[in-house]
C-alpha positions in Angstrom: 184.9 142.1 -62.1 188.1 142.4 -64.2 190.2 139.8 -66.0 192.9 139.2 -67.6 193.3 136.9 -70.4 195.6 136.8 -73.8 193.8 138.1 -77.0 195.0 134.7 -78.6 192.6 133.2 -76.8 189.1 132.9 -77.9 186.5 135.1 -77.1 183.6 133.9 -75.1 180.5 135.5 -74.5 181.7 135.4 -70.3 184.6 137.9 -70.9 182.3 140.8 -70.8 184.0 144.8 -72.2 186.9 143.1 -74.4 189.6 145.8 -74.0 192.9 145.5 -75.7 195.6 147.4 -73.6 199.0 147.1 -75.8 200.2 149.8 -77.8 201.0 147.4 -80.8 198.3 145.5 -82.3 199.3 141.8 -82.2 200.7 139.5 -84.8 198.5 137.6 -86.1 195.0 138.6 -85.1 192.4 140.4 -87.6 190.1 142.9 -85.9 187.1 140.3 -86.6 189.0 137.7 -84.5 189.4 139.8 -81.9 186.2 141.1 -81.2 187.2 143.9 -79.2 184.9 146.3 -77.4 187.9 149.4 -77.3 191.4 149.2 -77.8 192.8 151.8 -75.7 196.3 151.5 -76.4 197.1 155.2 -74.4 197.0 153.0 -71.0 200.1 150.9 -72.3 203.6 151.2 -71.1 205.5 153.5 -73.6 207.9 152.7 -76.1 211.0 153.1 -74.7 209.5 151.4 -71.5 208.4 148.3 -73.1 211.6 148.4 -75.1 213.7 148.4 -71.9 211.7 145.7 -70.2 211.6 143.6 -73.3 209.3 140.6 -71.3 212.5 140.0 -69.2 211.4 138.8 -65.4 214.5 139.9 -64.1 213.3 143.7 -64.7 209.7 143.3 -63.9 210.0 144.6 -60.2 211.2 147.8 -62.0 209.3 147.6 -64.8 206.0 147.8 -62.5 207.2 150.6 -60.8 208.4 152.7 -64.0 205.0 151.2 -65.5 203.2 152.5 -62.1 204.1 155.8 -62.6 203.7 156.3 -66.5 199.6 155.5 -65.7 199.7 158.0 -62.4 201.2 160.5 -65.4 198.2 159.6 -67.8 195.8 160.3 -65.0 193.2 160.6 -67.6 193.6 157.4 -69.3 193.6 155.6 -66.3 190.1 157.1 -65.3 188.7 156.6 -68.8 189.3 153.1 -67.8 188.2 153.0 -64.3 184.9 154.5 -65.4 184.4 152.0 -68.3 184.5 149.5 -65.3 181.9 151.0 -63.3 180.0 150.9 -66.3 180.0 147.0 -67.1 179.9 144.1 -64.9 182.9 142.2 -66.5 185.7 143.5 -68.4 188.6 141.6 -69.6 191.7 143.0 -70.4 193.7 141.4 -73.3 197.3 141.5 -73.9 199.1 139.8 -76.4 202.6 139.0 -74.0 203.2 135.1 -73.9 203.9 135.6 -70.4 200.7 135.8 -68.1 202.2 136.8 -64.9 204.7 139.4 -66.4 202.8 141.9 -68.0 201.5 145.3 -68.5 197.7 144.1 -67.3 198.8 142.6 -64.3 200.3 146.0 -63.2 197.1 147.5 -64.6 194.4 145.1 -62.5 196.5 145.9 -59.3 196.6 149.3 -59.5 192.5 148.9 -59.8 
């Protein structure tokens, strides 16, 4: 099972493999807090990508389909991933985006 959750949220014991999947670390958070199992910051959109989209939902039609094809280009990352899945019976993916339907996870659980 994968979920998707924001890391200013408080761990629980039910979120399983805590994996953080921005590039940035987020405001605010120590690495205690966070309780993270991997941050594997490779699988998030580039720079310039999340620069462009900049959490606008106007963009995020093209933003999953620029996003899409940055992780089919990191084939590697993207399997790392997948087989850290197979691996564990839960694992949440955190994001630190105030918006929970317009984000780099959600493109990242659909394409799983």
């Amino acid at each position: 099972m994968v979920k998707l959750k924001r890391i200013y949220e408080k761990p629980k014991s039910s979120d399983g493999y805590r994996v953080l999947v921005d590039r940035l670390w987020p405001r605010g958070i120590s690495k205690v807090e966070a309780k993270l199992d991997l941050w594997l910051k490779d699988i998030a959109p580039s720079n310039e990508l999340r620069q462009w989209f900049d959490h606008d939902p106007a963009k995020w039609s093209e933003f999953q389909k620029k996003y899409k094809s940055e992780i089919i280009d990191n084939e590697s990352i993207f399997r790392e991933l997948k087989s850290i899945i197979q691996k564990h019976e839960v694992v949440t993916l955190l994001y630190g985006a105030k918006d929970e339907k317009h984000n780099q996870a959600v493109v990242i659980k659909s394409l799983l």
